[in-house]
C-alpha positions as MATLAB code, in Angstrom:
seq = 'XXXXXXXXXXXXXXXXXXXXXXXXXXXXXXXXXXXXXXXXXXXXXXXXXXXXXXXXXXXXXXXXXXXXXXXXXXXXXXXXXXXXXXXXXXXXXXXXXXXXXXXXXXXXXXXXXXXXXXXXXXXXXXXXXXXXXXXXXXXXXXXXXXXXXXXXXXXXXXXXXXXXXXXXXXXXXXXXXXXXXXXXXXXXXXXXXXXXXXXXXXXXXXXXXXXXXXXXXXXXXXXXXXXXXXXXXXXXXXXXXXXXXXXXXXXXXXXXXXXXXXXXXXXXXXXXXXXXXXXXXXXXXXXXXXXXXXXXXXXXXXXXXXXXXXXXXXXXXXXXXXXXXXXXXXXXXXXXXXXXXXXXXXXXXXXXXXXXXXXXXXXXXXXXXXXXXXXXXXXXXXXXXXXXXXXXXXXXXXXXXXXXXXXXXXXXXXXXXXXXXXXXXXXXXXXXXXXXXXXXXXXXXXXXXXXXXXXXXXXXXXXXXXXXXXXXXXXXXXXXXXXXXXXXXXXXXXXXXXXXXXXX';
ca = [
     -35.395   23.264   18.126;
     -32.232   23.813   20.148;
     -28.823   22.724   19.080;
     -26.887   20.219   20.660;
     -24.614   22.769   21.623;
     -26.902   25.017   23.324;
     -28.223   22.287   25.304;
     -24.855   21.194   26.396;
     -23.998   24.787   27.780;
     -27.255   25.295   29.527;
     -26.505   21.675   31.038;
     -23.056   21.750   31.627;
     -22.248   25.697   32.347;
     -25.384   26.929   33.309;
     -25.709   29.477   30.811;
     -27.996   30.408   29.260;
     -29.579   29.124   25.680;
     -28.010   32.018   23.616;
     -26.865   30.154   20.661;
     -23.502   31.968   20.332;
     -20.151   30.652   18.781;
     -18.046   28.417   21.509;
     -14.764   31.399   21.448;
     -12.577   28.550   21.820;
     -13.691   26.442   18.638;
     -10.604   27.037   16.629;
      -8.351   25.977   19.314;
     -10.675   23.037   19.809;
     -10.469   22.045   16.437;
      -6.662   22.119   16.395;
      -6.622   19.840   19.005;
      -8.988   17.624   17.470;
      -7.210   17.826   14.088;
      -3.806   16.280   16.345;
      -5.489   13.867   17.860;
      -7.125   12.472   14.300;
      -3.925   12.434   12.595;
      -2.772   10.573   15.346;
      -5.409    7.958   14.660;
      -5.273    8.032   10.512;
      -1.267    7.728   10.362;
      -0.737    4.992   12.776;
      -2.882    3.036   10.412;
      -0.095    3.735    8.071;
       2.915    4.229    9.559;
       3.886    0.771   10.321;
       4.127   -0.231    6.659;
       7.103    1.088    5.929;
       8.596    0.129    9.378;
       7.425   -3.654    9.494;
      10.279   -5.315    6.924;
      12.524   -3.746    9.981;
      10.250   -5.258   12.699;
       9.062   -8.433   10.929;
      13.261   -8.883   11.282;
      13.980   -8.012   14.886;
      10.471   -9.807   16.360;
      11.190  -12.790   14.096;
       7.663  -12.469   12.518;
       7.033  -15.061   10.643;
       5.787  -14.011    6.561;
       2.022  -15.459    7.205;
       1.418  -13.446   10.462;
       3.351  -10.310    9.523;
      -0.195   -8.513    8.270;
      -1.739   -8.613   11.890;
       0.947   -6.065   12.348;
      -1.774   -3.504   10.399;
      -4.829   -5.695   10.542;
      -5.065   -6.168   14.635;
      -5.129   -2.356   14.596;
      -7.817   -2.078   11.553;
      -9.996   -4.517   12.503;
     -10.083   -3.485   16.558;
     -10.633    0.248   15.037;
     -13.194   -0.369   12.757;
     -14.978   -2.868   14.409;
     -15.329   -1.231   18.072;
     -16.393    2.163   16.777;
     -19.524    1.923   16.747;
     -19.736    0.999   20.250;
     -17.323    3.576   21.104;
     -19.789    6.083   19.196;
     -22.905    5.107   22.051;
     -19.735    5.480   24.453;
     -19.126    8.802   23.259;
     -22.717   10.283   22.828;
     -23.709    9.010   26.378;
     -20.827    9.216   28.879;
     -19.838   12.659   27.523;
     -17.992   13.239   24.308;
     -14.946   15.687   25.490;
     -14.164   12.613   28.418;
     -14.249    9.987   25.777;
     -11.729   12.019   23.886;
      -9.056   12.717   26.977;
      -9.620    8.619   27.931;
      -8.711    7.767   24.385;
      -5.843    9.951   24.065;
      -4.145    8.703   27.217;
      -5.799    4.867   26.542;
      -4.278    5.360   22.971;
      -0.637    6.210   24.256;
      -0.426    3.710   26.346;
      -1.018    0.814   23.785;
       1.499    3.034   22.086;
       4.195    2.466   24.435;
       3.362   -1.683   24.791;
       3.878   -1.394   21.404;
       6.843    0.061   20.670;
       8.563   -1.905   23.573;
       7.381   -4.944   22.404;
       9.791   -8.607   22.877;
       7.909  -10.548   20.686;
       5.067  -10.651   18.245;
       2.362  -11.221   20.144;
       2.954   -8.650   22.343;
       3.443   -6.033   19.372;
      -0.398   -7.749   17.800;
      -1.681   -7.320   21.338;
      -0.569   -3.393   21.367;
      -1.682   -2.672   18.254;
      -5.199   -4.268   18.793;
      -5.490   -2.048   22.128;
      -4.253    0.849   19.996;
      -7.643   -0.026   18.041;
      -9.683   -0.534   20.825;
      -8.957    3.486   22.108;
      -8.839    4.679   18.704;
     -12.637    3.709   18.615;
     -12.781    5.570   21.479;
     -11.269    8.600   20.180;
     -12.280    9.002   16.618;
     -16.066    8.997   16.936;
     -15.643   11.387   20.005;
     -13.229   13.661   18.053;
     -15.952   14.146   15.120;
     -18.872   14.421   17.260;
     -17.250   17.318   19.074;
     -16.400   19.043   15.865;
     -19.746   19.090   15.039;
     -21.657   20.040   17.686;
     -18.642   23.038   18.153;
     -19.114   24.888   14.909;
     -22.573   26.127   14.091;
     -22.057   28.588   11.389;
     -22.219   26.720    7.962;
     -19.344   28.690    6.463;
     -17.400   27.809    9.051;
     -18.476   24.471    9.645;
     -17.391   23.970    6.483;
     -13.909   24.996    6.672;
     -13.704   22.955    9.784;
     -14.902   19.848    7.664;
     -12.194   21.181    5.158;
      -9.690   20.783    8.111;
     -10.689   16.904    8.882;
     -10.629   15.631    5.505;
      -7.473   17.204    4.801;
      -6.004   15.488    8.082;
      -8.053   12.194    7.313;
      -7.039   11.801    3.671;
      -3.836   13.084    4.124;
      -2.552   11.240    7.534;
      -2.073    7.511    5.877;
       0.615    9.348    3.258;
       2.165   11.186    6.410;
       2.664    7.921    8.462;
       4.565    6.639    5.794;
       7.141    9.464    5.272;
       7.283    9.441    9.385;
       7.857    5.880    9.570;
      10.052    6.027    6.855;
      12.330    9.058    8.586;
      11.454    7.142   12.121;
      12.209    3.565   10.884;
      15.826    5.134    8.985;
      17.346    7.394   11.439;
      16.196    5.873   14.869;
      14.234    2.496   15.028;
      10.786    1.128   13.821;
       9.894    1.197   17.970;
       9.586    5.140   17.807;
       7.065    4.792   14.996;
       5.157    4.176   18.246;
       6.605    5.700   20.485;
       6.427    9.009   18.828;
       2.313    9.167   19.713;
       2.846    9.135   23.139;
       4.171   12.615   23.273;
       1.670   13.700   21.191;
      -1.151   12.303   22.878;
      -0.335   13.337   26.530;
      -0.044   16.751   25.086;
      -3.494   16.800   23.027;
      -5.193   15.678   26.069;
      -4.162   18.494   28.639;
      -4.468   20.998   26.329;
      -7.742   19.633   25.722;
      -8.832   20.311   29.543;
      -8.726   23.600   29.388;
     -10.243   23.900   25.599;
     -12.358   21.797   24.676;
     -16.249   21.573   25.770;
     -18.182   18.900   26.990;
     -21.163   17.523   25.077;
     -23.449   14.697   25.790;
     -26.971   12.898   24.890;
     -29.254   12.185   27.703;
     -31.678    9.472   28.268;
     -30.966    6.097   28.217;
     -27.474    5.085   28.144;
     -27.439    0.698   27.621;
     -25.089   -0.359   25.262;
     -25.420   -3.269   22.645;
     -22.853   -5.211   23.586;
     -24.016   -8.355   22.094;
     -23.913   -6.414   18.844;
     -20.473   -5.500   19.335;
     -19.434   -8.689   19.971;
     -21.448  -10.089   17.225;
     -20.254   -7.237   14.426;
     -16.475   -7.615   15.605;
     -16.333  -11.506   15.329;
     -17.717  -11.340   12.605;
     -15.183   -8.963   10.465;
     -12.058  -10.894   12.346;
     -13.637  -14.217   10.998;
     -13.801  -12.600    7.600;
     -10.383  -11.204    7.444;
      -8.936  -14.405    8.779;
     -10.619  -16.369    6.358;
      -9.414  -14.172    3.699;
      -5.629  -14.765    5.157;
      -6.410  -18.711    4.632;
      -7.200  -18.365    1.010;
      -3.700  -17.098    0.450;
      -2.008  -19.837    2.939;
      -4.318  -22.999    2.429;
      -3.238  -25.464   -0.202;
      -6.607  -25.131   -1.814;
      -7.162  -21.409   -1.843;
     -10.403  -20.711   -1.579;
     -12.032  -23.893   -1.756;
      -9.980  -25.034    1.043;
     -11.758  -26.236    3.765;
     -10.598  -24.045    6.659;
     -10.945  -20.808    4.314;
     -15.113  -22.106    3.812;
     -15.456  -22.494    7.511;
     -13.856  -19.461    8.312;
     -15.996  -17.279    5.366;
     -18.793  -19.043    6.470;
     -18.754  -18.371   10.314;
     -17.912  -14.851    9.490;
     -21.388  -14.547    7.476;
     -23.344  -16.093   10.447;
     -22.120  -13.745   12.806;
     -22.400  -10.920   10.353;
     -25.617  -12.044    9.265;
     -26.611  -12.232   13.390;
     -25.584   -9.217   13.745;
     -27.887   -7.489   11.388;
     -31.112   -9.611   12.860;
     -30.146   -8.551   16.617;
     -29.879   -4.656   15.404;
     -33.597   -4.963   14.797;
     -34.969   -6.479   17.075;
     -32.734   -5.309   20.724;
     -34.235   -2.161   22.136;
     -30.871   -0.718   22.154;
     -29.333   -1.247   18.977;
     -25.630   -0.767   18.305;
     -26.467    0.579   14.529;
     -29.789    1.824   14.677;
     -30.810    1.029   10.787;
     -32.474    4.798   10.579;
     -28.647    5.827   10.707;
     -27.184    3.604    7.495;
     -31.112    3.401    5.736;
     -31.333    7.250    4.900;
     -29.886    7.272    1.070;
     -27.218   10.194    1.388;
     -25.741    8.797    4.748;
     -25.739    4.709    3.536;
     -24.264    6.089    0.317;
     -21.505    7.959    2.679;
     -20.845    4.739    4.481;
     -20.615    2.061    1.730;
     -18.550    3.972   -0.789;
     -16.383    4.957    2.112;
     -15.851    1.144    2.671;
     -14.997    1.059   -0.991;
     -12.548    3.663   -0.956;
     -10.918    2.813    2.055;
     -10.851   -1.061    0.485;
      -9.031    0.890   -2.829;
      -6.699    3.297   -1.289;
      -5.143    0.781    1.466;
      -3.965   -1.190   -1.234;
      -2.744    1.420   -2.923;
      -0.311    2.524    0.348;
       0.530   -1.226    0.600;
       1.297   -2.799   -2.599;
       3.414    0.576   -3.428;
       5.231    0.880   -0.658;
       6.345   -3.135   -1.037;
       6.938   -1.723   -4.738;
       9.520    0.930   -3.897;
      11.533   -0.941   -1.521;
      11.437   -4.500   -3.006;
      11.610   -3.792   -6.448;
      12.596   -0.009   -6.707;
      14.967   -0.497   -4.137;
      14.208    2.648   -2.429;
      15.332    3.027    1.332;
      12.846    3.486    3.833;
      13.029    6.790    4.185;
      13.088    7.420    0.418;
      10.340    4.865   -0.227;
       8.186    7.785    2.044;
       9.174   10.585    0.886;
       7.832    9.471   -2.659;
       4.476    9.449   -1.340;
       4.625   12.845   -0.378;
       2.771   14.429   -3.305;
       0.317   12.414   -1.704;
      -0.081   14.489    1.064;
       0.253   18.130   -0.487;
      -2.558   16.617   -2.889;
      -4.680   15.766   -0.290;
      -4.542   18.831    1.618;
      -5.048   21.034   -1.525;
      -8.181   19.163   -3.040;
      -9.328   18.974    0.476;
      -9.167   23.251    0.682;
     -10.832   23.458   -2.501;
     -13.640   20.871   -1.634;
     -14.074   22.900    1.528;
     -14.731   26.474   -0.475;
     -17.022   24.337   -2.852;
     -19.116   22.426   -0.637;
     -21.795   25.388    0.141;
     -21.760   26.295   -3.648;
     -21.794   22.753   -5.668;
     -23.832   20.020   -5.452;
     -22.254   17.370   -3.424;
     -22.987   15.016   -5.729;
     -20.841   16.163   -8.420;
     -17.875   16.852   -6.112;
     -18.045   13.145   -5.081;
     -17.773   11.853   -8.699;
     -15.602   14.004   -9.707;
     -13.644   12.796   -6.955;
     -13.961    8.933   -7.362;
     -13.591    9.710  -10.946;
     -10.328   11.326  -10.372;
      -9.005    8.509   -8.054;
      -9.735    5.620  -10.253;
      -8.154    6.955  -12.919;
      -5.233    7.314  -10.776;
      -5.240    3.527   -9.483;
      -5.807    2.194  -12.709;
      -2.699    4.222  -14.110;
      -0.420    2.362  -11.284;
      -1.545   -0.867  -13.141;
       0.988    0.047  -15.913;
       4.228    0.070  -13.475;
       7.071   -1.885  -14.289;
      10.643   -3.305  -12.873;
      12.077   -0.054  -14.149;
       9.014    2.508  -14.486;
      10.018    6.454  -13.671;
       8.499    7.642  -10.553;
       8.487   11.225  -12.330;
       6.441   10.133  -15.020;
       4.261    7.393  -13.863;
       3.587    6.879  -10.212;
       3.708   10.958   -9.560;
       1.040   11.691  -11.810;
      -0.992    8.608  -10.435;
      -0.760   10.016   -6.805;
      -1.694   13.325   -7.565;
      -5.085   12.229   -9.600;
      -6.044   10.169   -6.335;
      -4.861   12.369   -3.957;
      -7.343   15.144   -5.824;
      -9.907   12.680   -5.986;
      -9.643   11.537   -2.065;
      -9.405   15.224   -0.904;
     -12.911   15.768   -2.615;
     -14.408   12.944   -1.298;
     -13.055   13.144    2.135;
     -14.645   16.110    2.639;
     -17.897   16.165    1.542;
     -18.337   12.191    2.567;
     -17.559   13.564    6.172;
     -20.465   16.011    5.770;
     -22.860   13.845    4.247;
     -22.512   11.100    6.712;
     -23.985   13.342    9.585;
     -26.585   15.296    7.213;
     -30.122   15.683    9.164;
     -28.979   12.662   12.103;
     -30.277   13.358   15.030;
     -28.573   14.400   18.613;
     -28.655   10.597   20.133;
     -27.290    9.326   16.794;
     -24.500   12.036   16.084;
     -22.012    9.352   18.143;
     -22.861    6.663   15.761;
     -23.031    8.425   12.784;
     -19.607    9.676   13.119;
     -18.433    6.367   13.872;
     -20.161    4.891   10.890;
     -17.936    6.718    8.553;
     -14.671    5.440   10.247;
     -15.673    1.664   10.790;
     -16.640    2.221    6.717;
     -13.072    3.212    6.012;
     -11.496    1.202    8.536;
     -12.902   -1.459    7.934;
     -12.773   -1.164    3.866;
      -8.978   -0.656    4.048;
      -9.005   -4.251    6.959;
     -10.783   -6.616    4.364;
      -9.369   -4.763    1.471;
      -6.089   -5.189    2.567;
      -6.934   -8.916    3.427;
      -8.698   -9.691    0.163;
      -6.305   -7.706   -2.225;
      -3.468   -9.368   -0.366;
      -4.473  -12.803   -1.052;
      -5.002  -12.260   -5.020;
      -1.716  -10.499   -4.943;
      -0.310  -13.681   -3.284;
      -2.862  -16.375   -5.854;
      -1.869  -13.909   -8.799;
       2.355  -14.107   -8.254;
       1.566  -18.032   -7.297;
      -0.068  -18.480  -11.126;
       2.323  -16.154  -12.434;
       5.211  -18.524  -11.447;
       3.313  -21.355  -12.698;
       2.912  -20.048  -16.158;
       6.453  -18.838  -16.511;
       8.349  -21.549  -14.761;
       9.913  -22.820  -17.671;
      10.147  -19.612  -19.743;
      13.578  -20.598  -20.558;
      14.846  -17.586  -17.937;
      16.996  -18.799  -15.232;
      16.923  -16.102  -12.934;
      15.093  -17.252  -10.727;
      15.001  -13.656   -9.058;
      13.984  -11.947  -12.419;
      11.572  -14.208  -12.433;
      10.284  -13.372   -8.959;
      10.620   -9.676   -9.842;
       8.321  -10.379  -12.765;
       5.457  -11.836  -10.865;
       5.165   -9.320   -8.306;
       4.532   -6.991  -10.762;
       1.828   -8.918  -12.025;
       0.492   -9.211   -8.304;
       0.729   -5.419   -7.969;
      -1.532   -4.675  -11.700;
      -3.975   -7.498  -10.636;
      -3.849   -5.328   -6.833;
      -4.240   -2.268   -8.353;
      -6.686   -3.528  -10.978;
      -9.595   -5.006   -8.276;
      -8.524   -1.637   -5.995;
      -9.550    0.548   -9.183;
     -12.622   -1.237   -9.631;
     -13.748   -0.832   -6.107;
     -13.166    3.279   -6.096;
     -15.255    3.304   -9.537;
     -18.103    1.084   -7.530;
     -17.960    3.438   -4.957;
     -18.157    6.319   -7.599;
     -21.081    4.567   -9.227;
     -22.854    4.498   -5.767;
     -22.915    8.076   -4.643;
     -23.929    8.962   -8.748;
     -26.965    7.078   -8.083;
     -28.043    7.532   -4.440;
     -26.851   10.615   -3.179;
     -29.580   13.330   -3.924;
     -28.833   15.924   -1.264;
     -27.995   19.230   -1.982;
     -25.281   21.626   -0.843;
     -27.595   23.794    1.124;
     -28.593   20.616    3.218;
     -25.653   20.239    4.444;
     -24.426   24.303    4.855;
     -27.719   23.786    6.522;
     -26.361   21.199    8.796;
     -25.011   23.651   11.108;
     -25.882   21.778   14.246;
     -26.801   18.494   15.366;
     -30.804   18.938   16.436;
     -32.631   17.430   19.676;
     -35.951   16.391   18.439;
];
């Protein structure tokens, strides 16, 4: 059978079906690596910048979150259309209409008068971003067929996709410090407009062929669904009645009949938006839903921490990111390793190692305090997840495209985003309201403690938010763990093996 990447040379250049190495790959892949970074850290770079924003847009407390979940939940629930965008309407143009769609929203954003119009730029931020990311990991596999190098490339991504959330918070923090929380967005459109005409001249086209209809129904379905979730979610931490308020039931509920209708349409339309052959084979649905896991765990983790610096630490904001920077050099060092490994050891084993690692890491964070040492406590907890998430990144990105076939490599690539994505949207969401229920109860308890500080007292429950935060996030990383222990069986030669996607 001919590789994707063969066909597309034959079709696009005319040449002929020779099979050899695109001589441009490594330029293409640095490109590619810009452009997802670009995507990863604007996920996280607002954190650090939104106390600042929240401030100058008057944001009110309750709607301050749509500042990271508009962008999440567009992101993560549009990929998977954007996927069938890619795979169809030709991968590389995807790519240069999401970089310039993506700076755009960029610049709405960052020049933003009000909050809705900052929630409507970050949502279209999303909505490109979809665009972009399953395009950008489609191209890198169909551009590098020789497993050893395929494998280094892979090393590449989930070094820039582990590592890029930790990154956007040092740059927002340096950004949101030295010049103003609007260049937190600003700063992509430079980058962006420079990715894509480099990209011109460097990267190659790729397509599918055949028929190109698009589930849109499904989209629509999938995507109100996860909003409806989320929001409901937000009302379980604003209702009087929590959970068993009455607008936090509707809103749960309507979220599982669309969710639910979205999984009946998939199999029956002829053109499904997540064909079920794509999440059903055991390796890639084991890819997908501990990535939802993880990304559920280590969103937290950036969130409730940063709050924990600032608030309670009283780091500045440029501080407050620069502690998370053993983050990053973790990150990019597991991620090398896992990269040199992957060919040798048995996936398996690296991804438990891995979630093993990181939940260890999270659970250690559960024993901060008003006063605790960064040196002595929080470093060593970010370097045991960052090891962790730099194996997993890796070999999850691998495993998620392992044996899927040319029309699917969109979707499959997009799969393993919207699981992240999405994970970190409800996770932050769900996490978010027991933080708020937990501090609430705390309060409760302690009202009459005898301490009048009302401040200390304050201080005191948000610590008890953050261990009950870092708690649930712990347990889903060690779910996720569990997960891949019992239904991943591939081995590494299956996916050194992978070196190109295959027309059947």
């Amino acid at each position: 059978m001919a590789s994707v990447e063969s066909v597309d040379r034959a079709a696009s250049q005319g040449s002929a079906l020779d099979g050899e190495p695109d001589p441009r790959r490594w330029w293409a892949l640095g490109i590619i690596a810009i452009a997802q970074l670009m995507v990863v850290l604007d996920a996280s770079i607002v954190n650090i910048a939104l106390p600042s924003a929240q401030a100058d847009l008057n944001i009110s407390d309750a709607n301050r979150q749509w500042v990271v979940t508009a962008y999440t939940l567009a992101f993560g629930g549009l990929l998977l259309l954007g996927g069938r965008i890619a795979d169809y309407t030709g991968r590389k143009r995807i790519f240069l209409i999401g970089l310039i769609g993506f700076a755009v929203a960029s610049a709405l954003g960052g020049a933003a008068t009000n909050d809705v119009m900052l929630f409507g730029a970050r949502a279209l931020q999303g909505v490109f971003a979809a665009l972009l990311a399953p395009a950008a990991l489609s191209l890198l596999q169909v551009s590098f067929t020789d497993a050893k190098e395929r494998a280094r490339a892979f090393g590449v991504y989930g070094a820039i996709s582990g590592g890029g959330a930790a990154i956007g918070l040092i740059l927002g923090g340096v950004l949101t410090e030295y010049v103003s929380w609007r260049w937190c967005l600003f700063v992509n459109v430079p980058i962006a407009v420079l990715a894509a005409i480099a990209a011109i001249g460097v990267v190659r086209e790729s397509k599918a062929h055949g028929d190109t209809r698009y589930d849109v129904p499904g989209a629509v379905l999938v995507s109100g669904g996860l909003a409806s979730l989320v929001y409901g979610f937000t009302q379980a931490a604003e209702a009087e009645d929590g959970w068993t308020d009455t607008s936090t039931i509707t809103w749960l509920a309507v979220a599982a009949v669309l969710l639910i209708g979205f999984v009946v349409w998939e199999t029956r339309t002829r053109h499904p938006l997540l064909p079920l052959r794509v999440v059903l084979d055991r390796n890639r649905g084991a890819a997908y839903a501990s990535s939802l896991l993880i990304g559920a765990g280590l969103f937290a983790m950036f969130l409730f921490l940063a709050y924990y610096f600032q608030q309670n630490l009283g780091y500045s904001a440029i501080k407050s990111g620069f502690a998370f920077l053993p983050f990053s050099v973790g990150i990019i060092v597991s991620a090398t390793v896992a990269s040199s490994l992957m060919p040798k050891v048995n996936p398996r084993i690296l991804l438990v190692v891995g979630g093993v690692l990181a939940t260890a890491g999270l659970a250690l964070l559960t024993r901060i305090d008003l006063d605790s040492s960064w040196l002595t406590l929080v470093l060593p907890a970010e370097v045991l997840i960052s090891l962790g998430m730099g194996l997993f990144f890796v070999v999850s990105a691998s495993l998620a495209l392992t044996k899927v076939e040319e029309h699917d490599a969109g979707v499959a690539s997009a799969m393993l985003n919207t699981s992240q994505q999405i994970g970190g949207a409800l996770g932050t969401a769900l996490l978010n309201t027991l933080f708020a229920s937990a501090v609430t109860s705390w309060m409760t308890d302690n009202a009459g403690s005898g301490n009048g500080n009302v401040q200390q007292l304050a201080s005191e429950a948000a610590i008890h938010g953050y261990h009950v935060a870092f708690w649930v996030g712990s347990a889903f990383i060690a779910t996720a763990t569990i997960i891949t222990l019992l239904m991943v069986n591939a081995r590494s030669s299956d996916l050194s093996n992978e070196g190109a996607v295959h027309v059947g």
